[in-house]
Structure formats: C-alpha cells, structure tokens
C-alpha positions as a printed NumPy array, in Angstrom:
array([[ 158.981,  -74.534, -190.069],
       [ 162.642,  -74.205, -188.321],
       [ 161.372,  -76.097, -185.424],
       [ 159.544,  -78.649, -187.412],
       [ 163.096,  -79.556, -189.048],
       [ 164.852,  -79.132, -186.464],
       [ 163.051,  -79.021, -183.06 ],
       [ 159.931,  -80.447, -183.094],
       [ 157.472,  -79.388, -180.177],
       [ 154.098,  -78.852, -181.438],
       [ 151.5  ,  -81.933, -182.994],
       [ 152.15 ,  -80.651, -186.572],
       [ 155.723,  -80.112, -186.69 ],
       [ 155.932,  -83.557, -185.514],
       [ 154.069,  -84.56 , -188.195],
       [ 156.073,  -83.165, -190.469],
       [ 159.352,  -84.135, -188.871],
       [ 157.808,  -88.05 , -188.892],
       [ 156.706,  -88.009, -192.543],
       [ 160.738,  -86.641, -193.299],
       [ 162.134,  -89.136, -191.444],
       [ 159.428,  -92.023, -193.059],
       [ 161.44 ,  -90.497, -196.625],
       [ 164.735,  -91.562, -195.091],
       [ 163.258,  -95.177, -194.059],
       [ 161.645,  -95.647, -197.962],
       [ 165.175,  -94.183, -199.51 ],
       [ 166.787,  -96.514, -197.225],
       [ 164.825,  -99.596, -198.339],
       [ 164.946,  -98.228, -202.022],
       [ 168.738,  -98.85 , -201.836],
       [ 169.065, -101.709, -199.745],
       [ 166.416, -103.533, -202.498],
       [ 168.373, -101.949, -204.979],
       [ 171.273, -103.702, -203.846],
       [ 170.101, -106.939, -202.765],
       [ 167.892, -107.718, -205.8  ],
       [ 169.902, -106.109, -208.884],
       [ 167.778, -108.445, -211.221],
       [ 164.467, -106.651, -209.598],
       [ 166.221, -103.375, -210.179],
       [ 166.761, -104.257, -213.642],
       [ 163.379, -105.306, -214.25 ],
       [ 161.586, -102.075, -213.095],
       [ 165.08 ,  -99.782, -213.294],
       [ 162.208,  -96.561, -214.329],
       [ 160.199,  -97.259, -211.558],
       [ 163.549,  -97.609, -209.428],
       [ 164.595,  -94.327, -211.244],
       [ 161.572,  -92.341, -210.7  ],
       [ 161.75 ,  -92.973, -207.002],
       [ 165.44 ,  -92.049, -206.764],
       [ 164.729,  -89.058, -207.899],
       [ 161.364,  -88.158, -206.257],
       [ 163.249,  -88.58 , -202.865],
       [ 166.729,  -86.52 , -204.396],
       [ 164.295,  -83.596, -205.113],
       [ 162.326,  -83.73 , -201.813],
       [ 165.526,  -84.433, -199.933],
       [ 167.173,  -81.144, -201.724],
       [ 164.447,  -79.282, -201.089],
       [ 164.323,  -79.987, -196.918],
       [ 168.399,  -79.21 , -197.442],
       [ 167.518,  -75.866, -198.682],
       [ 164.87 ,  -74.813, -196.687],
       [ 166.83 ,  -75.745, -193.543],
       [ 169.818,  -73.421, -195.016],
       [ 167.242,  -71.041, -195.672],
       [ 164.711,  -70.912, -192.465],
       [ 167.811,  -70.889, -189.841],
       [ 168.311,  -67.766, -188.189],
       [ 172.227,  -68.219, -189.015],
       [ 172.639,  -70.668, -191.495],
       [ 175.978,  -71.717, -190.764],
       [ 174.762,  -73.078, -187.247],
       [ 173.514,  -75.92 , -190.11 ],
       [ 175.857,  -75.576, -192.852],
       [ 178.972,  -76.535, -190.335],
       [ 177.67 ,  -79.398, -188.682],
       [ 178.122,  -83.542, -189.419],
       [ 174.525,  -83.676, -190.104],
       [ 174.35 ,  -80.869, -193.095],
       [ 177.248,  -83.127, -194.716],
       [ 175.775,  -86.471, -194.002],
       [ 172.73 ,  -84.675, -195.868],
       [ 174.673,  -83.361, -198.718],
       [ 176.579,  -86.2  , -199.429],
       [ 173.142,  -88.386, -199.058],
       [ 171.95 ,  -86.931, -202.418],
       [ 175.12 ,  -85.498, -204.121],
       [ 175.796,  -89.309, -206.285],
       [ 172.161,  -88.412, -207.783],
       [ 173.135,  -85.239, -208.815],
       [ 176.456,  -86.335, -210.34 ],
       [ 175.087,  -88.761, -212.061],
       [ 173.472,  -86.241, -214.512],
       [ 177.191,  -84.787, -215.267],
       [ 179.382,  -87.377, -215.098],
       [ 179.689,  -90.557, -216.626],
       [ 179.813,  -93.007, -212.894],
       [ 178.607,  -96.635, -212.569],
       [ 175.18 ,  -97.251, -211.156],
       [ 177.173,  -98.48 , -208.005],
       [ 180.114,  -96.262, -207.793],
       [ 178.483,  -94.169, -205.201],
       [ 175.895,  -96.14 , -204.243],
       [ 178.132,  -96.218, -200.27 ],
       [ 177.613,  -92.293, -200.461],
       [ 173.667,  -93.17 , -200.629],
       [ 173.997,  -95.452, -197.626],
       [ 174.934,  -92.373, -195.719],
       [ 170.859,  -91.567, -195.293],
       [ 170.779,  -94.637, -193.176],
       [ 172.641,  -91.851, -190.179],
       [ 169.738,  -89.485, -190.917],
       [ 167.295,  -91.936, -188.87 ],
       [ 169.322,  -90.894, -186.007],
       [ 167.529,  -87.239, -185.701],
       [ 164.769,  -89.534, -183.965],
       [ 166.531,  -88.768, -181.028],
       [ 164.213,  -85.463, -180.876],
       [ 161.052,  -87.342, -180.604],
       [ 161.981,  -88.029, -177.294],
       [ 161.834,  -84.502, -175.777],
       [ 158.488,  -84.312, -176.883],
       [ 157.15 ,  -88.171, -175.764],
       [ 156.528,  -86.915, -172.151],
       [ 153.984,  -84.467, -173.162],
       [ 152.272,  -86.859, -175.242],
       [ 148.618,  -87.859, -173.402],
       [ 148.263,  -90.884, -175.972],
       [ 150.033,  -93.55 , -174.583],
       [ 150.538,  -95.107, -178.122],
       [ 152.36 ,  -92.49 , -179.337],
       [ 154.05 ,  -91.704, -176.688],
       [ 155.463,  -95.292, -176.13 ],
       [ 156.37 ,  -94.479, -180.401],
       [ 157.915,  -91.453, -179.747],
       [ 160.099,  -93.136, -177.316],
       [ 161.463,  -96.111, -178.879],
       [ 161.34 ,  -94.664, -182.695],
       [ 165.329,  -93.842, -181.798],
       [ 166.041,  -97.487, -181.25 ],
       [ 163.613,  -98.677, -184.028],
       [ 165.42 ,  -96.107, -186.153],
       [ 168.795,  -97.351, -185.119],
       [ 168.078, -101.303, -185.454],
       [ 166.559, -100.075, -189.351],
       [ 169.695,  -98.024, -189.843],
       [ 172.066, -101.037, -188.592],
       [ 170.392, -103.378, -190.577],
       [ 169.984, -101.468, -193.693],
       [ 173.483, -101.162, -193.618],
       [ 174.079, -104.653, -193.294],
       [ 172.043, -105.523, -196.397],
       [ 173.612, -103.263, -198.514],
       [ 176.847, -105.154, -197.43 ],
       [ 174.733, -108.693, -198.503],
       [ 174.358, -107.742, -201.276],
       [ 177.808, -106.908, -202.426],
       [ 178.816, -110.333, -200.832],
       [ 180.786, -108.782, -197.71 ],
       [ 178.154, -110.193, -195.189],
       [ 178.155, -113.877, -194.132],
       [ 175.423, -115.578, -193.826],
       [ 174.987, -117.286, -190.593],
       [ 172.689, -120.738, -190.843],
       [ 171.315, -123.07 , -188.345],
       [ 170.417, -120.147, -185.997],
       [ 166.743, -120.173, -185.993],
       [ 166.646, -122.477, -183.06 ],
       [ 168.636, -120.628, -180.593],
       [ 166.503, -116.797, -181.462],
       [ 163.719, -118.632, -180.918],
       [ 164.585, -120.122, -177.645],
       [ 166.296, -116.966, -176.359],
       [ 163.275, -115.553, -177.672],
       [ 160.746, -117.851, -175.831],
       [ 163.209, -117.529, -172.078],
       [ 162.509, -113.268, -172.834],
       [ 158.852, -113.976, -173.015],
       [ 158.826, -115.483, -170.034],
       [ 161.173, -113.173, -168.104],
       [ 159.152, -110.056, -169.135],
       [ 155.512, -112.08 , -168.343],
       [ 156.913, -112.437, -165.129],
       [ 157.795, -108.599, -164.259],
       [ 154.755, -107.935, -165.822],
       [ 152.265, -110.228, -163.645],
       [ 154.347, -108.288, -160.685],
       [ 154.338, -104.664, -161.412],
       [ 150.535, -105.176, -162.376],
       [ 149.746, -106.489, -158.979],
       [ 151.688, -104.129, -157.558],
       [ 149.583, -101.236, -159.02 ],
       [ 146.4  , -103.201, -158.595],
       [ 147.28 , -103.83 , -154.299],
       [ 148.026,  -99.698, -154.5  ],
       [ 145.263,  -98.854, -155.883],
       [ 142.922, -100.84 , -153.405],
       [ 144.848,  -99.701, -150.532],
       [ 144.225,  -96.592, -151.65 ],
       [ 140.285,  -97.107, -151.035],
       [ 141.103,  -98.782, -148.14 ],
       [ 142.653,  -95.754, -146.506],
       [ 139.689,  -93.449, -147.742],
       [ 137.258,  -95.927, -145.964],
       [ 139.362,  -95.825, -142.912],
       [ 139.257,  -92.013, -142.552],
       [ 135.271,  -92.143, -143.056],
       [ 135.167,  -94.633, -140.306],
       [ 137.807,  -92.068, -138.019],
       [ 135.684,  -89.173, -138.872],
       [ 132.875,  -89.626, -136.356],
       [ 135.737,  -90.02 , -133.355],
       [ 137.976,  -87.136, -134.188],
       [ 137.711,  -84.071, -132.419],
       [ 139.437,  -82.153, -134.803],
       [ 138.017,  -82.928, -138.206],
       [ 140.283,  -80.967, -139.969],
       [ 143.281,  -82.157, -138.389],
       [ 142.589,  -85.827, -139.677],
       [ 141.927,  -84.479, -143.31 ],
       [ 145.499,  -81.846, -143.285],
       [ 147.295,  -85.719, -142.26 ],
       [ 145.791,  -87.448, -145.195],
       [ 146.323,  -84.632, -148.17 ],
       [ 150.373,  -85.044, -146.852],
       [ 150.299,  -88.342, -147.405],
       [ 148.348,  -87.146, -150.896],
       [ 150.981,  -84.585, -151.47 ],
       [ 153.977,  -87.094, -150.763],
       [ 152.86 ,  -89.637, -153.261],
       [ 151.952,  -86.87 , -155.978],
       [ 154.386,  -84.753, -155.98 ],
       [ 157.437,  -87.143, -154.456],
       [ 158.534,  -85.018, -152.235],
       [ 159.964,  -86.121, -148.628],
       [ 158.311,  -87.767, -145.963],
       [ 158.884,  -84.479, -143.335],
       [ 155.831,  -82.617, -143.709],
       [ 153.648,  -86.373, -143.846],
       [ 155.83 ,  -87.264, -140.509],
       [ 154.793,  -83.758, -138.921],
       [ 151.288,  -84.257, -139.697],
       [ 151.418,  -87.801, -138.157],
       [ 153.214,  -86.82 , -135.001],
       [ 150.117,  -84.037, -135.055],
       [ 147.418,  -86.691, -135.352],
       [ 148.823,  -89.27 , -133.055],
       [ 149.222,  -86.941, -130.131],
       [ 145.598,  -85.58 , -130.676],
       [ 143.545,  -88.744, -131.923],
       [ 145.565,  -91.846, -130.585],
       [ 143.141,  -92.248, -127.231],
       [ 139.939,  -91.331, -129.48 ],
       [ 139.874,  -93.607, -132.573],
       [ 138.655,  -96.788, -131.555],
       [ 142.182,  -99.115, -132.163],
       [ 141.122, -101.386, -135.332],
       [ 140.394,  -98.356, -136.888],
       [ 143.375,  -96.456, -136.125],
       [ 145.293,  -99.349, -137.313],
       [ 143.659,  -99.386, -140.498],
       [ 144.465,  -95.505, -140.678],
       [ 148.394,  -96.235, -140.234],
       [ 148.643,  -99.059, -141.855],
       [ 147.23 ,  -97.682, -145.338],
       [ 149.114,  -95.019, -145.158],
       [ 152.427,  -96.636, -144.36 ],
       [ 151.731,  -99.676, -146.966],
       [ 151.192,  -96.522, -149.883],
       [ 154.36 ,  -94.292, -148.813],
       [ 156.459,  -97.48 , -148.729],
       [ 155.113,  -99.168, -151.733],
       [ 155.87 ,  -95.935, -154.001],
       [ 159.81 ,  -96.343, -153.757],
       [ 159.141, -100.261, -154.306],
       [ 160.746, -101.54 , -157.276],
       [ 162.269, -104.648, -159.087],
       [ 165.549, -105.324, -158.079],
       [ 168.44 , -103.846, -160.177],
       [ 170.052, -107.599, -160.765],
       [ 166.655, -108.556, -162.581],
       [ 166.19 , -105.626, -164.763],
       [ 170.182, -105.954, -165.582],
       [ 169.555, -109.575, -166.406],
       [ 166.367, -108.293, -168.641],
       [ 167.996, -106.076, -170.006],
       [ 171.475, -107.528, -171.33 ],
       [ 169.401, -110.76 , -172.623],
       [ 167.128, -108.215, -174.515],
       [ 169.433, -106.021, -176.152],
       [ 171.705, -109.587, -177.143],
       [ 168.374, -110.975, -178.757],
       [ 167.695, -107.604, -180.652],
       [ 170.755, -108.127, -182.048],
       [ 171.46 , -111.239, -183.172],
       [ 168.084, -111.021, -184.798],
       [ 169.63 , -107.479, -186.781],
       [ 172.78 , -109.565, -187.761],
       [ 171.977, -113.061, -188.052],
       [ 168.867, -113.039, -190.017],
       [ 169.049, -111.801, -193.947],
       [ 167.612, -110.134, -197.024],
       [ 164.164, -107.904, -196.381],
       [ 163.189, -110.338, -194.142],
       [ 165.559, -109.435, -191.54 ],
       [ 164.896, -105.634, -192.072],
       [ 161.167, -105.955, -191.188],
       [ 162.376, -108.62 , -188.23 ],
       [ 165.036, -106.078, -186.711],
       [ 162.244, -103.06 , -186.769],
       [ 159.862, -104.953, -185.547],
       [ 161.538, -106.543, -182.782],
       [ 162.871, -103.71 , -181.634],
       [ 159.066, -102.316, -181.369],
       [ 157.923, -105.526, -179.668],
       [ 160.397, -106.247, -177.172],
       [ 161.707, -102.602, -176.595],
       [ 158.073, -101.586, -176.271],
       [ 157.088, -104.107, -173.846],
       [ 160.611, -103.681, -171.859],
       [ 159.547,  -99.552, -172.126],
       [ 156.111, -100.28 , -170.711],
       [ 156.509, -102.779, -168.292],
       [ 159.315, -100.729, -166.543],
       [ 156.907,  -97.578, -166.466],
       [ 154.778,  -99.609, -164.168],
       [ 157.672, -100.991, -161.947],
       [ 157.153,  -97.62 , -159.683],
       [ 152.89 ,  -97.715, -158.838],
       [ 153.052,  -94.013, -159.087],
       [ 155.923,  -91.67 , -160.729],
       [ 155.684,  -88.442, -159.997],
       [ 158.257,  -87.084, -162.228],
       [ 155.094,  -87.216, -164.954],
       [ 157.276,  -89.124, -167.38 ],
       [ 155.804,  -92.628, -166.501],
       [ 153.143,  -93.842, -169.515],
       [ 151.   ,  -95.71 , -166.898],
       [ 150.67 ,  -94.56 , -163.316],
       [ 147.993,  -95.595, -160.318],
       [ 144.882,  -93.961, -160.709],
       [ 144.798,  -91.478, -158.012],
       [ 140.829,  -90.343, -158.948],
       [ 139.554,  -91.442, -156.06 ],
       [ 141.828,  -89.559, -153.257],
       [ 141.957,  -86.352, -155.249],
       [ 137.895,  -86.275, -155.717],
       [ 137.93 ,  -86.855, -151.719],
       [ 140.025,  -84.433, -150.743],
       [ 138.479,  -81.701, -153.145],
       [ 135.332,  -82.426, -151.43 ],
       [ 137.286,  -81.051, -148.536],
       [ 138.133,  -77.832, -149.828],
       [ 141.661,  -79.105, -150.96 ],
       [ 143.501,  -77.576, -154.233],
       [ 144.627,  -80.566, -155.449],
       [ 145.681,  -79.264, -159.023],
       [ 148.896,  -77.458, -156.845],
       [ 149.608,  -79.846, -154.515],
       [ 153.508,  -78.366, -154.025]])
C-alpha cells in the first residue's frame, strides 16, 4: 500500500495509483464546472454537494493512510505535496464550522489541479510495460496531466472573468495544426522505411551466410563473426569485438568465398551496424518539436469553457503520442530496452540458436 501511494512498481499498485489520480482529474472538473457554470451548480447544487464531499472523504482518507503506512511519517508530513494535499480539502472541512462563501476558498480547491503532477511516477514504471498502449500512457500521462492541470486552472480563472477570451483563432490552430500533420507523416513514412530496409537486410545477411557456408573452411569461424555483429546491434556495445571477428574472417575466408557472395556478406553487415546509429537530424526534430509544444499550447490557452479542457487533454495524447512513438522508431533498433517499437530481430536470434548460441545473454 506505501508503494502504491507513493511508488508504484507492481500492475496493481498502479492501478490503484491511476484510479487516485482519475479522483484528482473528476475533483478538478467538479470545480472548474462549478465555476464556469454557477447557474448549473445552482440547479443540481446536492448533486454538486454530494460529489464534493464523496471526493473530501476519499481524499482524507488517502491523506491518512499515507501518514499512517510511511515508515516515518514526517518524510510525508514535511513535504510541498502533504500541504498541497491538506490544503486541497481543508475549505470542505471549514465549511462545516465556519460561516465562508461558497467561493471564498474555492482558489484553495484549485490547489488539486498540482496533485496531477505525481504522474511523473508512471514513468519509472513505462519501460517495463510489454503493452505498448500502456506504456505509450504511462509515458505521456505527465504531460496529459500537466496540459489538464494548466487548463483547469485557466477555466477556473474564466469563470471569475480574469481570462480573455481570444476570437478569430480557429483558423491559424487549424493550419498550424494541418503543417504538424504533415511534418510528423513525413518522419513517420521515414523511420518506417528505415525499420522495414533493416529488417530485410537482416534476411539478406542470413541468406548470405547460408550461401558462404558451403566455401568456408572453418564453419564456426563464419558463425562467431555473425553473432558479433548480433551482439553489437543487441546489446549496443562497440564495434571492437565485431572488427576482431572481421579481421578473423577476412584473413581466413577472403580467397575462399566466391566474391558476389562475400560482398553480400560485408555489405549486410556494414549496411545493419551503420544503419543502427542512423537517425533524423537534430534540426528536424528541434523544428518538430518547438512547432508541437507551441500548438499544444495555444490550443490549452486560446480555446475556452469544457471544450478546451477535453481539446488540451486530448491533444496532448494525440500529438505527444504520435511525437513519443514516431521518435521510438527513429533508431531501427534501441538497445537500451526503453524504445516501444524496435526491429524484429526473430529471425537472427532463431539462426544463431540453431548454432548453439545463448542468445538470451548476449553481453
């Protein structure tokens, strides 16, 4: 329970970490509607009510059992988060014992919009994540989070007038919006042929040491050259122990391998141990990335009222996700084991494990 509130590692404490922070996101639209639509609130103010205080009392009791299941309290009870959290529900509480305005402390309230901010955790666990759709979530819920919290804060200030609204605008996000569509289509049509070309020289090389097999005279030798260049890509590590193996098999095979086959062998391997440092170059992603984060927000402060909450968090899942994504593929094959999509490798492990290879250590 003390590392589902406060370090969550395990598929259940994220769970319950997620359905804490979902709270936060419904208290947060609670008060922003609360705010922007004060006729609505009057309307239904005991269905408001009730869900004030449904959230107060869950919200007080995640307080106290984070006082309670920390091995030293204080390491909780003296931080900026325990008194963002205090303060989040302390104008509910009040209100039972003193005599304050429904709005008096309603900017104490807004205070839950900095809770979103412990989404910042899901990220040490995204990596070990095999779904790729959660994973991708896990690593842009900070952002989404952030955009929601920005936002919310924003139409809590609409609502009490202190917000301009911005017209005519619609044109230009869409436009900007249109010229990031076709920026990120573009990256995207060349990382994907980039893994597709690594990927079939990958089966090229295979085919090339099948072909070599028949004029090696040391079998072996030819198969120790092609798990380095295995190892290299998988585990990232320098090209010396590839480049010994290489000097090994040119000095013993160069005269025996007929020469379109031995250029086949070399240039395979070459084309793969190049292509895995390969990537887009910095002034694009830059570019990419300025004119994405500029769109993001001018969507989160230009456009108003509910609408714009459910714009900014979905935006930020759209064009965050697909920036996330896309640049995960930029690199064929990462072997850091943080990338969400990498080449499939299948083929050149179930080779060289026909070999006698361990291929589940390959450091």
């Amino acid at each position: 329970m003390d590392n589902a509130l406060f370090h969550p590692e395990t598929k259940g404490q994220i769970f319950l970490f997620a359905a804490i922070l979902f709270l936060v996101a419904l208290s947060i639209v609670h008060l922003s509607v609360s705010v922007q639509y004060p006729e609505l609130t009057e309307a239904y103010a005991g269905i408001f009510k009730s869900i004030e205080w449904l959230l107060t009392i869950l919200f007080t009791i995640e307080i106290l059992a984070r006082i309670a299941l920390r091995p030293a309290p204080r390491a909780y009870l003296l931080t900026p988060a325990a008194l963002i959290d205090f303060l989040a529900v302390l104008p509910t509480w009040l209100g039972l014992f003193l005599p304050f305005q429904g709005g008096e402390l309603t900017w104490m309230r807004s205070l839950r919009t900095m809770r979103l901010l412990r989404t910042a955790k899901l990220m040490n666990y995204a990596g070990r994540i095999e779904n790729r759709s959660l994973s991708l979530l896990a690593r842009i819920a900070p952002y989404m989070a952030l955009a929601f919290a920005v936002k919310a804060v924003l139409l809590f200030l609409e609502g009490l007038g202190l917000w301009p609204t911005i017209p005519g605008l619609g044109t230009v996000v869409s436009v900007v919006g249109f010229a990031i569509g076709v920026l990120l289509s573009t990256k995207l049509g060349t990382v994907q042929g980039r893994m597709y070309t690594f990927e079939e020289r990958i089966a090229h090389l295979l085919g090339a040491v099948d072909a070599a097999r028949p004029h090696s005279p040391n079998p072996q030798l030819l198969d120790d050259w092609l798990y380095q260049v295995y190892r290299t890509i998988r585990t990232g590590c320098s090209r010396d122990a590839y480049d010994r193996a290489n000097e090994a098999l040119i000095q013993s095979h160069q005269d025996r391998i007929p020469a379109p086959i031995w250029v086949r062998l070399h240039q395979n391997a070459q084309f793969l141990l190049h292509r895995m440092w390969t990537v887009t170059p910095e002034s694009y992603d830059q570019v990419l990335k300025n004119i994405t984060i500029i769109y993001i927000a001018a969507v989160i402060l230009t456009i108003p009222g509910l609408t714009g909450l459910l714009a900014s968090f979905l935006v930020v899942y759209v064009l965050g996700g697909l920036f996330l994504v896309i640049d995960s593929m930029d690199r064929p094959f990462d072997p850091s084991g943080h990338s969400m999509i990498n080449s499939d490798l299948g083929s050149l492990e179930r080779y060289l494990a026909q070999m006698g290879y361990d291929i589940r250590h390959p450091d």
